[in-house]
N, C-alpha and C positions, 0 to 999 in steps of 0.2 A: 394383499390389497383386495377389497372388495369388490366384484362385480357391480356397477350400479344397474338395480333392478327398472322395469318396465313395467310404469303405471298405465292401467288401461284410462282411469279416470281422467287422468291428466291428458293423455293424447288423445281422447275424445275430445274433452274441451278445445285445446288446441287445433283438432279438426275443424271443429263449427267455427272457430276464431275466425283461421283462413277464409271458409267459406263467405263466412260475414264480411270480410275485409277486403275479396275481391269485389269488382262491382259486377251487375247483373247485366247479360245483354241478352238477344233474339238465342233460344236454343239451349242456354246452358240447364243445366240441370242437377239430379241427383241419380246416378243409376247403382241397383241395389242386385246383390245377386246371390243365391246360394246354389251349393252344390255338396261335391264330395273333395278330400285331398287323399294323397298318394294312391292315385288313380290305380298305378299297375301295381298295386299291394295289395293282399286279401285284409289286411288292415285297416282302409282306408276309412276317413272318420270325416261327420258333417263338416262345411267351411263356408264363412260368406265374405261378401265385400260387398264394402260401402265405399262410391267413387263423387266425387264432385268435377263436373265437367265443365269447361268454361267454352264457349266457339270463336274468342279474338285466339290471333296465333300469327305465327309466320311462317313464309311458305309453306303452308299446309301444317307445321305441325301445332297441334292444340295443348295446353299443359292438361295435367290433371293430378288429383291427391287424391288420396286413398289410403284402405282402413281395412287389414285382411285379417280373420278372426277363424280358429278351427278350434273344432272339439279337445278336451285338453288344456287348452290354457295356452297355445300356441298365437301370438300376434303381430301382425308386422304394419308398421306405418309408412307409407311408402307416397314420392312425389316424383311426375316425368311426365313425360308426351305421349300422344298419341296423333292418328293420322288418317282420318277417313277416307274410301273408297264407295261411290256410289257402283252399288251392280245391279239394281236396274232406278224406277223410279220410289219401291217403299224400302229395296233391303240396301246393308251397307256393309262392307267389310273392313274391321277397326280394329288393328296391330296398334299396341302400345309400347313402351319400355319405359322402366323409371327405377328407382334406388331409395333403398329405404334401411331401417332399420329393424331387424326382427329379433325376437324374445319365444325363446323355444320353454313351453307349458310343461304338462306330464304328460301329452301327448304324444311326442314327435319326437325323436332324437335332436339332438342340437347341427342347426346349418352347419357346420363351422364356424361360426360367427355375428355379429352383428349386423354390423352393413350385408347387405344381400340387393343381389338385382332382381329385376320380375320383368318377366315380358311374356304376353297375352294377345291370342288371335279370339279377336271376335265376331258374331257376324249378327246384325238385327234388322228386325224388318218394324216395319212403320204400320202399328195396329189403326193408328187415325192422325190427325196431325201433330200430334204431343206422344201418343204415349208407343212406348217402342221397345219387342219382347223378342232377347237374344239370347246365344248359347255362345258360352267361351271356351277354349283351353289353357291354360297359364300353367309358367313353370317360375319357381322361387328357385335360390341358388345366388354362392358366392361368386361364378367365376374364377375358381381355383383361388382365390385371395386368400385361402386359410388352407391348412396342413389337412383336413378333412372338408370335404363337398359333397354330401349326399344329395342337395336338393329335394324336393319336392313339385306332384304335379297336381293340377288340380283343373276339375270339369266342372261350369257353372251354368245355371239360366239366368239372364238376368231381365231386369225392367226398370227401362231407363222415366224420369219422370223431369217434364221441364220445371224450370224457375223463373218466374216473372213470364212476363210477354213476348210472342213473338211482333218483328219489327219489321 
């Protein structure tokens, strides 16, 4: 049986779909970020993400989707929550988690698997009332759900940019 392959075109599209299809409120946005992956490897190769951020949620937790891309040909599409922390009044600290699907390139040995979780600590501060420039850690991985888990980790800066008005 064939593996079915992972179109990047297709789940681009499908990202902007979602984005369109949620509605816009005070704060949401788009934050973009690159860096490097497999951090503690002499290997380690460019990587970025693309997150769409929304600010309704409950009890604090916010959703978000996302679009993680590395050198290679490695990509994963991934949707979950996140949870802001103000620590003072510009900077904020922002633990995420969500689940997604990943597609290992010819860059990266294969996760174990498809399904893969992500969970990322980040911290940004507030360059003016919109625009807002942080640094992350994230680790990819199955969770042990598959007979091999190497994971992967990855260190980013990002730049968050809002959508629509704040209210």
């Amino acid at each position: 049986m064939r593996r079915p392959s992972f179109n990047i075109r297709k789940s681009a599209w499908a990202f902007l779909v979602l984005c369109a299809a949620l509605p816009l409120r005070a704060q949401e946005g788009l934050v973009a970020g690159a860096g490097v992956t497999n951090v503690a490897d002499p290997s380690h190769r460019g990587a970025m993400v693309l997150e769409y951020h929304t600010d309704w949620g409950l009890w604090g937790l916010k959703p978000i989707a996302g679009f993680w891309a590395a050198e290679g040909g490695d990509y994963y599409g991934y949707a979950g929550l996140r949870m802001e922390f103000a620590l003072s009044e510009r900077m904020r600290f922002i633990p995420s988690f969500s689940v997604g699907y990943f597609e290992s390139g010819h860059g990266h040995p294969p996760l174990g698997g498809p399904l893969e979780f992500h969970s990322t600590f980040r911290t940004d501060y507030a360059l003016n009332d919109d625009l807002r420039l942080g640094a992350a850690y994230g680790h990819i991985s199955n969770a042990d759900k598959y007979k091999s888990n190497p994971g992967t980790n990855y260190v980013l800066l990002y730049l968050s940019l809002p959508l629509g008005s704040k209210r």
